[in-house]
C-alpha positions in Angstrom: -48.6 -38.5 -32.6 -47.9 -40.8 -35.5 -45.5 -43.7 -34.8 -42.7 -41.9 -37.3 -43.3 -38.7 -35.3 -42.5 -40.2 -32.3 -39.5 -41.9 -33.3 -38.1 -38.8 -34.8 -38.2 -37.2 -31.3 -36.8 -40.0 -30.1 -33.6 -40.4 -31.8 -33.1 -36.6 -32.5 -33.0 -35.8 -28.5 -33.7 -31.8 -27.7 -35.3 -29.8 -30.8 -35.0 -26.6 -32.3 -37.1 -23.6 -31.1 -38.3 -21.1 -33.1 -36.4 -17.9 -35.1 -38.1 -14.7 -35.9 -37.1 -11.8 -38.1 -38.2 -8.1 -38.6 -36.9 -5.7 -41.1 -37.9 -1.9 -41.7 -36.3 0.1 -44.5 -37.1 3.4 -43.5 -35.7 4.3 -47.4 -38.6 2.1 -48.6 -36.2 -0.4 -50.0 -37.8 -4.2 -50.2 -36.9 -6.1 -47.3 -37.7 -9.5 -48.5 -34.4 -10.5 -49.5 -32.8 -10.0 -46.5 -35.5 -11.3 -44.6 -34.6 -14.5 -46.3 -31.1 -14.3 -45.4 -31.7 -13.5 -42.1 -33.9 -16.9 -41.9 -31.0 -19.1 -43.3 -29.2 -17.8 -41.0 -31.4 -18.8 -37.6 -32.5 -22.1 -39.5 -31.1 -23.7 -37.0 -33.8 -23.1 -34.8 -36.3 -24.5 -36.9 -36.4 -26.5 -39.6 -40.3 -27.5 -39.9 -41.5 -24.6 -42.0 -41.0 -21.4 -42.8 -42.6 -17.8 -44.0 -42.1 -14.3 -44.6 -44.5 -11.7 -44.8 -44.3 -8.5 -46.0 -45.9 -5.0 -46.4 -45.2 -1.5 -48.2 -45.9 1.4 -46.2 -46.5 4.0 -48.7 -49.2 1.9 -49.8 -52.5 0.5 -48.7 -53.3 0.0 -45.0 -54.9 -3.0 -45.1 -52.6 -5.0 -48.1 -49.8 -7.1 -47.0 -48.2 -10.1 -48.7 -46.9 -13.5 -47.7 -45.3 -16.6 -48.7 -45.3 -19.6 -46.0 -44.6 -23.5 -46.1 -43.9 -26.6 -44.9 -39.9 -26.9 -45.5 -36.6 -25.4 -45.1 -35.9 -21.8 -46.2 -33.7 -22.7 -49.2 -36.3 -25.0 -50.3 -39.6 -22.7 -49.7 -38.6 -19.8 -51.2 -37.1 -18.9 -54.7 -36.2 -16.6 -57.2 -39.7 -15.7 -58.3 -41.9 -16.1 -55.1 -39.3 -13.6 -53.3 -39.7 -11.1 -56.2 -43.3 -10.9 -56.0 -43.2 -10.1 -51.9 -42.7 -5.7 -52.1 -42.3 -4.2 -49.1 -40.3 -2.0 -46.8 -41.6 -3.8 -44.0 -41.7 -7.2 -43.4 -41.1 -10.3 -40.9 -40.3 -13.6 -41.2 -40.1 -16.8 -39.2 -38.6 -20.8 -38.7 -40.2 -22.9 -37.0 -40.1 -25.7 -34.9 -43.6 -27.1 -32.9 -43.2 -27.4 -29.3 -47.1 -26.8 -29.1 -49.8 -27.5 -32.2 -49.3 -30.0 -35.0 -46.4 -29.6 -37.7 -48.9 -28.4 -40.4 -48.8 -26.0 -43.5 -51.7 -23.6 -41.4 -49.0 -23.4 -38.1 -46.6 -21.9 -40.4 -46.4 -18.6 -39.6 -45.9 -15.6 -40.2 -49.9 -15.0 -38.9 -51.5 -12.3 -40.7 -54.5 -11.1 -39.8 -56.8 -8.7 -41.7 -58.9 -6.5 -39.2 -60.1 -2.6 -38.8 -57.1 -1.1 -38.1 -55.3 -2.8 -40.9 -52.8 -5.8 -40.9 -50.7 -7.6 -38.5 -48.1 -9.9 -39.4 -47.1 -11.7 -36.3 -44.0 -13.9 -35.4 -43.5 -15.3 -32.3 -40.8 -17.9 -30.7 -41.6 -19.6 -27.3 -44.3 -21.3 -25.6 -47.6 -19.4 -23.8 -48.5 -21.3 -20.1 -52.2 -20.1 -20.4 -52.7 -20.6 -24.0 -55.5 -23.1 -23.6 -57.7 -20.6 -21.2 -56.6 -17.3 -23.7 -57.8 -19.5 -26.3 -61.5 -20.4 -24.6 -61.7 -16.9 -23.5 -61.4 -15.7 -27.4 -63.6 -18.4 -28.3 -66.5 -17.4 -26.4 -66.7 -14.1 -27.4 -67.0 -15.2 -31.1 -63.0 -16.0 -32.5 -62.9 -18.6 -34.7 -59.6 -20.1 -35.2 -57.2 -21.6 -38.2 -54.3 -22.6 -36.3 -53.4 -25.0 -33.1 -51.1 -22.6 -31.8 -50.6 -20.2 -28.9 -49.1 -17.8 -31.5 -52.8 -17.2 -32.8 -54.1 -16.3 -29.7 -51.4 -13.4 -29.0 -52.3 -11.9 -32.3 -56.0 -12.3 -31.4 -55.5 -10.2 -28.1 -53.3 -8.0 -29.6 -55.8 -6.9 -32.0 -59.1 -6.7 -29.8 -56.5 -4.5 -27.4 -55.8 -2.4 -30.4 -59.5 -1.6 -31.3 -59.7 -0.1 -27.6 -56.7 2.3 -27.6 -54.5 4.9 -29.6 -51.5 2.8 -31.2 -50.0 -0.9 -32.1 -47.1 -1.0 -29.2 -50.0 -0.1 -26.6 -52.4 -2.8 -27.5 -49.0 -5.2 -27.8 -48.1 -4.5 -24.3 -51.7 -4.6 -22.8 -52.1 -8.3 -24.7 -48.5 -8.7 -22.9 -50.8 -8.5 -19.2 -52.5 -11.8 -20.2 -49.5 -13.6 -21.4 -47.9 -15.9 -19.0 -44.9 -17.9 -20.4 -42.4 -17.2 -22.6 -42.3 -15.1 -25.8 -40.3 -12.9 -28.3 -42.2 -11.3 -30.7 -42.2 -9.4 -33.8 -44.8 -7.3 -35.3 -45.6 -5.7 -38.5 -48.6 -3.0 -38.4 -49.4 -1.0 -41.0 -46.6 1.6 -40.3 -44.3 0.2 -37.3 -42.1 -2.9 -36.4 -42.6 -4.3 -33.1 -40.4 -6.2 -30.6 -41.4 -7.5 -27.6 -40.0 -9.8 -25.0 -41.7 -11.3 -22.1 -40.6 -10.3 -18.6 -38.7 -12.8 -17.8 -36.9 -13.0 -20.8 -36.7 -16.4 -21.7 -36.0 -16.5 -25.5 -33.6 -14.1 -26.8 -34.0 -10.8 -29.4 -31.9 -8.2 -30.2 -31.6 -5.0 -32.6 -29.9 -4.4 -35.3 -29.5 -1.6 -38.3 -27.8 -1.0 -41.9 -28.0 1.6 -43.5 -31.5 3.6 -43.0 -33.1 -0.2 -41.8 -33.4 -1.2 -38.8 -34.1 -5.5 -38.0 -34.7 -7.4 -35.1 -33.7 -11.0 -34.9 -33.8 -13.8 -32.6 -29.7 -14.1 -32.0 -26.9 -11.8 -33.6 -25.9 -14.3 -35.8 -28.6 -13.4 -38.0 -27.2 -9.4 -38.0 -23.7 -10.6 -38.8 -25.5 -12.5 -42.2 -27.0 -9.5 -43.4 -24.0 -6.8 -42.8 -26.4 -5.2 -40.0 -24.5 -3.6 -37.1 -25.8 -4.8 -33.6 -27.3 -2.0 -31.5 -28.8 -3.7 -28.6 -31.0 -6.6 -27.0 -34.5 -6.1 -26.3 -34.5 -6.0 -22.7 -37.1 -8.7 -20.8 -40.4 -6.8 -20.4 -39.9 -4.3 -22.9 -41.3 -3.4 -25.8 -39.4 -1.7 -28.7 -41.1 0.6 -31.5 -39.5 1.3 -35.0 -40.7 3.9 -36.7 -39.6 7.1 -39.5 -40.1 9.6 -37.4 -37.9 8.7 -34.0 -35.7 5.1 -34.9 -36.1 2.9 -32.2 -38.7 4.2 -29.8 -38.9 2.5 -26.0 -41.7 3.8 -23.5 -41.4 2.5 -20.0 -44.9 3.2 -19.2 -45.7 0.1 -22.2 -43.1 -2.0 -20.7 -43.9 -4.7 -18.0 -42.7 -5.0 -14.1 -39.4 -6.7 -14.2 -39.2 -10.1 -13.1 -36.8 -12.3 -11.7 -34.9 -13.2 -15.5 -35.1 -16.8 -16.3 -32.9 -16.9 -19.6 -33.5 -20.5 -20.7 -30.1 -21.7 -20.6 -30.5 -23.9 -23.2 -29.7 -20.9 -25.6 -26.0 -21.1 -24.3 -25.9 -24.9 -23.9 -27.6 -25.8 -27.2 -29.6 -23.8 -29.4 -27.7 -20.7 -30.1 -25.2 -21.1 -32.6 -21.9 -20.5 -31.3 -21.2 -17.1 -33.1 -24.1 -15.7 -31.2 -24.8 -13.3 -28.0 -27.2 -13.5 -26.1 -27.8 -10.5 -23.6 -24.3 -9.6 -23.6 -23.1 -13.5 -22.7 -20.8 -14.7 -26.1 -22.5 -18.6 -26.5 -19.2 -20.0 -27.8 -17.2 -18.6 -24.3 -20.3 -20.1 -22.4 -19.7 -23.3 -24.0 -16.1 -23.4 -23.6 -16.7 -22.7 -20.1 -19.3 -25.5 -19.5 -16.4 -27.8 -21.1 -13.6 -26.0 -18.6 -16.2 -26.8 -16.2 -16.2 -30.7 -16.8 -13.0 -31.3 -16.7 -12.5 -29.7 -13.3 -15.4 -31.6 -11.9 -15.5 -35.0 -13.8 -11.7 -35.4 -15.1 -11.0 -38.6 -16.6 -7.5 -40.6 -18.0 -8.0 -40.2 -21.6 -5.9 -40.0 -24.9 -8.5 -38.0 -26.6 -11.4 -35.3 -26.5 -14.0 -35.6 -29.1 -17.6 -33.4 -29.3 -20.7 -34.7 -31.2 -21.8 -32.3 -33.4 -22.0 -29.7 -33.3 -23.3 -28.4 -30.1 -20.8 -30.8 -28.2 -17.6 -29.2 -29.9 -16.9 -26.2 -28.4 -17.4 -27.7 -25.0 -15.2 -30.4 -26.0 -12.7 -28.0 -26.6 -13.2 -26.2 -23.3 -12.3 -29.6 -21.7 -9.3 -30.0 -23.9 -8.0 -27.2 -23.0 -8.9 -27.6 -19.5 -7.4 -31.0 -19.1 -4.6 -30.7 -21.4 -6.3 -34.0 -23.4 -5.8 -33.5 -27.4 -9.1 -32.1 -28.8 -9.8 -34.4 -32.0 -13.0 -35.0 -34.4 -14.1 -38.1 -33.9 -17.8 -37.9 -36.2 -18.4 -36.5 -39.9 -21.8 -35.4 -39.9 -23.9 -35.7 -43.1 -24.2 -32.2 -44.0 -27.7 -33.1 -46.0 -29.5 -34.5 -43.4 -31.4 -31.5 -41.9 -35.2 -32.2 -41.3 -36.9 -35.4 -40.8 -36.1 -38.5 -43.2 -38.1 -41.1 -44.4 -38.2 -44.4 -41.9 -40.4 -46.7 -43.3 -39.1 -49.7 -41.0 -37.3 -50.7 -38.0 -34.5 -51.9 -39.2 -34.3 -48.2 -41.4 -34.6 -46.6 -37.9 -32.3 -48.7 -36.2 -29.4 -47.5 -38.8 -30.7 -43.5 -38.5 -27.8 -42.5 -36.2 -25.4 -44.1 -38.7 -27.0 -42.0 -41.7 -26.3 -38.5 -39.8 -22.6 -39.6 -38.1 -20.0 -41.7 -39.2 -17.1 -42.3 -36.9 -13.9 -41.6 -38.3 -12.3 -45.2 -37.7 -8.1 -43.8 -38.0 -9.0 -41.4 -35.3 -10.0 -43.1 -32.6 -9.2 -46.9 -32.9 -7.0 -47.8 -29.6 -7.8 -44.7 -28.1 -9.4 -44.3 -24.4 -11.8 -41.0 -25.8 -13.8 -38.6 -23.5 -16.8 -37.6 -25.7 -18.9 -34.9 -24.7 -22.6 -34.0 -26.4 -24.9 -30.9 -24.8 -27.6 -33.4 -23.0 -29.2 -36.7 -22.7 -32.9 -37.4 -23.5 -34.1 -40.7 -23.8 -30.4 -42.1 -24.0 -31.3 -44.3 -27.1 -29.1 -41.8 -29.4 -26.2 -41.7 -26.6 -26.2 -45.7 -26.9 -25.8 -46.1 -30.3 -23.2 -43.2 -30.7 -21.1 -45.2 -27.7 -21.5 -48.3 -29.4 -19.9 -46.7 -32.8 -17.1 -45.7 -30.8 -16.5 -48.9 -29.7 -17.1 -51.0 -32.9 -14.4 -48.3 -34.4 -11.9 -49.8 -32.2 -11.8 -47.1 -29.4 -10.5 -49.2 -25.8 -12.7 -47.1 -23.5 -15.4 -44.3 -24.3 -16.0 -41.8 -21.6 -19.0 -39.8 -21.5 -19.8 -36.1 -20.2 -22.8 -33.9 -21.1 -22.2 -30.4 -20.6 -25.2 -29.8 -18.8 -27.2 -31.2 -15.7 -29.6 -34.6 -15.8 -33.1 -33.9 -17.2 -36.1 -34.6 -14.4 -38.8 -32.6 -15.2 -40.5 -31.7 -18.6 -40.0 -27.9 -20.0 -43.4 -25.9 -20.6 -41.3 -22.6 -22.4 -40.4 -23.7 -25.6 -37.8 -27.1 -25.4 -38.9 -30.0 -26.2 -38.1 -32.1 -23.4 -40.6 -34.9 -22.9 -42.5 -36.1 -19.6 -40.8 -37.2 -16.6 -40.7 -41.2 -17.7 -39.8 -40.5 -20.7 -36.6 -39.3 -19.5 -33.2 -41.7 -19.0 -32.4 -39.6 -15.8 -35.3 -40.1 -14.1 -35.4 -42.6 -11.2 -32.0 -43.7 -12.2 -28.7 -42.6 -10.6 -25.6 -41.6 -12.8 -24.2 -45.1 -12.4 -27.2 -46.9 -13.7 -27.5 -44.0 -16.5 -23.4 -44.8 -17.3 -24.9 -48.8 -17.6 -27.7 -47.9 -19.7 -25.7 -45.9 -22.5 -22.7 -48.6 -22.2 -20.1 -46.3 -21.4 -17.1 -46.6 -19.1 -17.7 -43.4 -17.4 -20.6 -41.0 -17.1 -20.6 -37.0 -15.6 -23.0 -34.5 -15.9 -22.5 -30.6 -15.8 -23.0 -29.4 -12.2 -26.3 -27.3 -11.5 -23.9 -25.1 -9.4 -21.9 -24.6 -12.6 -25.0 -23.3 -14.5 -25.1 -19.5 -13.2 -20.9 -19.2 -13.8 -21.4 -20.4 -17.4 -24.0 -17.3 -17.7 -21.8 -15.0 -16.2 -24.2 -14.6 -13.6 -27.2 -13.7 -15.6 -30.5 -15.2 -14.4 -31.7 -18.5 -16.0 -34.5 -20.9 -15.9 -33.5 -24.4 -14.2 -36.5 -25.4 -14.2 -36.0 -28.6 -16.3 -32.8 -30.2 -14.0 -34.9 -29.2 -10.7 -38.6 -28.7 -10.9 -39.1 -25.1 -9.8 -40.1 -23.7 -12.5 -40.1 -19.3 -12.4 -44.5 -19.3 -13.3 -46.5 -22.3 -12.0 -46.7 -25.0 -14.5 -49.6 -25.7 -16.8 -52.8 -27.5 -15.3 -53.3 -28.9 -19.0 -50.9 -30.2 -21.3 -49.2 -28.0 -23.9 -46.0 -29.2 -24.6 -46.9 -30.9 -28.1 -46.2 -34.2 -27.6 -49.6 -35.6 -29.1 -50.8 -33.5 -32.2 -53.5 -32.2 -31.8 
């Protein structure tokens, strides 16, 4: 990993995941458009590159079109390039690497030309056994373009299909080999495919309009496009689209249930706020997590303040809990979205001052609870502490509405190795010294399963029992490979 690299990670804390889209207009309308729209809407979970691909199915089996980059969706796509993608049938993708370098040939989409036609893949999450799917493949002739585990599924999916009778069948015999987490969608020749792995880590849900139907990463992206939402893709399942019968969903292609490990992450952090996932509202969850704090780490205070965004809504919850005026403390430079340039140190040093500003009249002479989502490293909690302070406020009080990092996530976050992180082998206290403020409290774990209404989650990063065995080999993406 190039020094920049690493320094981005660094002072950006938790990343993005991934966002996938799926569109079928069953009227044989082009789906491009809204494919794009859908993407702006769930750029929020990645802002690396971008793609859509699309395919006509009144036309030729094996033709399919695409359009993928390095870049943000307003900035990869355009007028012209979107007109030239015709199709009734399409999917589309944002991305974020958790796994495999940040490069023009990760971008997906994947499409892959073989026998049986084309398949477009998209696919959010992170595979366990990626690097022995990949040997396996490898040995028996696969030669690959990419560095990620996203290749590999649509590798298996297609040697599965030349062995039985239809797309969803050879998705959910692929499915058997996968162990981690994944949502996918899948564009053959004549269906859209959803599938979500059993223990239904990363969200998806279904949507329709009109005669289309879409599946997206979070409901967000349905409420963009005017799409009404019909239901989540359930862990394990796999969900067919097609003409003749809507949304078909045979158990006999659907996987034994696990015990669900939701990552809860998606409520904390990388959901936007006007999003469901399986049933749970994110912005209630958040609220709660904030309602939370202030019953378990109350502190005398003149004002509550979030750092955007993910750190507003709980802030609110623990205004509203506590009784503490909710203010904004931070404007947030609205144009700062992906990675800018940092030649220097001294260009670093100032890159938390380029994204937040803190609004000096609100807070001088005020003791001010702040609350952001997590701490990482702590070097972005530090300097956003010491704005507070050289803005005039008398005492900054710090809560995270969720639980100390220890271990490293193998499923799709992008949190680091175990020294990497502030939390380990420190206590609270020492934590509360390192960041400089006057007072430090962390979500309770015990809090975690009330704030998801009970739903089950993956804790795996706050306690190191993790729902599959990690990794023997290292998959995470911290060195590019």
């Amino acid at each position: 990993m190039t020094e920049n690299s690493y320094t981005q990670r660094e002072e950006n804390g938790l990343k993005e995941e991934c966002g996938v889209f799926g569109m079928y207009d069953l009227d044989g309308k082009d789906v491009a458009g809204t494919i794009y729209y859908g993407l702006l809407a769930l750029q929020h979970r990645g802002q690396e590159s971008c793609g859509i691909a699309v395919s006509d199915t009144a036309g030729p089996k094996g033709k399919a079109s695409s359009v993928k980059d390095m870049g943000l969706v307003n900035e990869v796509f355009h007028a012209e390039n979107i007109g030239k993608l015709k199709g009734n049938i399409g999917v589309g993708h944002v991305r974020y690497s958790t796994a495999g370098s940040s490069t023009r040939e990760n971008a997906q989409p994947l499409v892959l030309n073989y026998v049986k036609g084309t398949l477009a893949l998209a696919h959010n999450g992170n595979l366990v056994n990626a690097p022995q799917l990949r040997r396996e493949l490898e040995y028996t002739g696969a030669i690959f373009q990419t560095t990620i585990d996203s290749e590999v599924i649509a590798y298996h999916i297609a040697r599965q299909r030349l062995e039985c009778g239809s797309a969803e069948e050879a998705v959910s015999r692929a499915m058997k080999k996968l162990q981690g987490a994944y949502s996918l969608v899948i564009m053959s020749p004549r269906k859209l495919i959803g599938a979500r792995d059993p223990y239904g880590f990363r969200p998806l849900c279904i949507g329709k309009r009109d005669n289309a139907y879409i599946l997206a990463s979070e409901t967000c992206a349905l409420d963009t496009v005017g799409a009404r939402f019909v239901r989540d893709v359930l862990p394990g399942e796999v969900v067919t689209i097609t003409p003749e019968k809507g949304i078909v969903s045979d158990t006999r292609l659907c996987l034994p249930e696990k015990e669900h490990a939701r990552c809860v992450f998606e409520y904390i952090y990388f959901s936007r706020p006007d999003s469901y996932f399986d049933g749970v509202s994110v912005y209630q969850a958040r609220l709660q997590a904030g309602r939370f704090l202030a019953m378990d780490s109350p502190a005398d205070a003149d004002l509550v303040v979030g750092v955007p965004e993910s750190g507003n809504c709980a802030a609110m919850g623990y205004s509203m809990q506590s009784g503490i005026p909710y203010g904004t403390a931070f404007v947030k430079n609205a144009y700062i979205g992906r990675t800018f340039i940092k030649p220097g140190q001294k260009t670093r040093e100032s890159s938390v001052q380029v994204k937040l500003n803190v609004l000096r009249d609100a807070v001088q002479g005020k003791r001010v609870i702040m609350i952001d989502d997590s701490i990482v490293r702590g070097t972005t909690s530090d300097r956003i502490v010491r704005m507070l302070r050289e803005a005039g406020a008398k005492e900054v009080h710090m809560r995270v509405s969720s639980p100390p990092f220890l271990w490293p996530c193998y499923f799709g976050t992008d949190v680091p190795a175990r020294d990497q992180l502030i939390a380990f082998n420190r206590s609270i206290e020492e934590i509360r010294a390192v960041i400089g403020a006057d007072s430090l409290g962390y979500l309770r774990i015990e809090r975690l399963a009330e704030m998801a209404e009970g739903l089950g989650i993956c804790k795996g990063c706050f306690t190191g029992k993790y729902p599959i065995a990690p990794p023997q080999e290292d998959i995470r993406g911290e060195f590019d490979r």
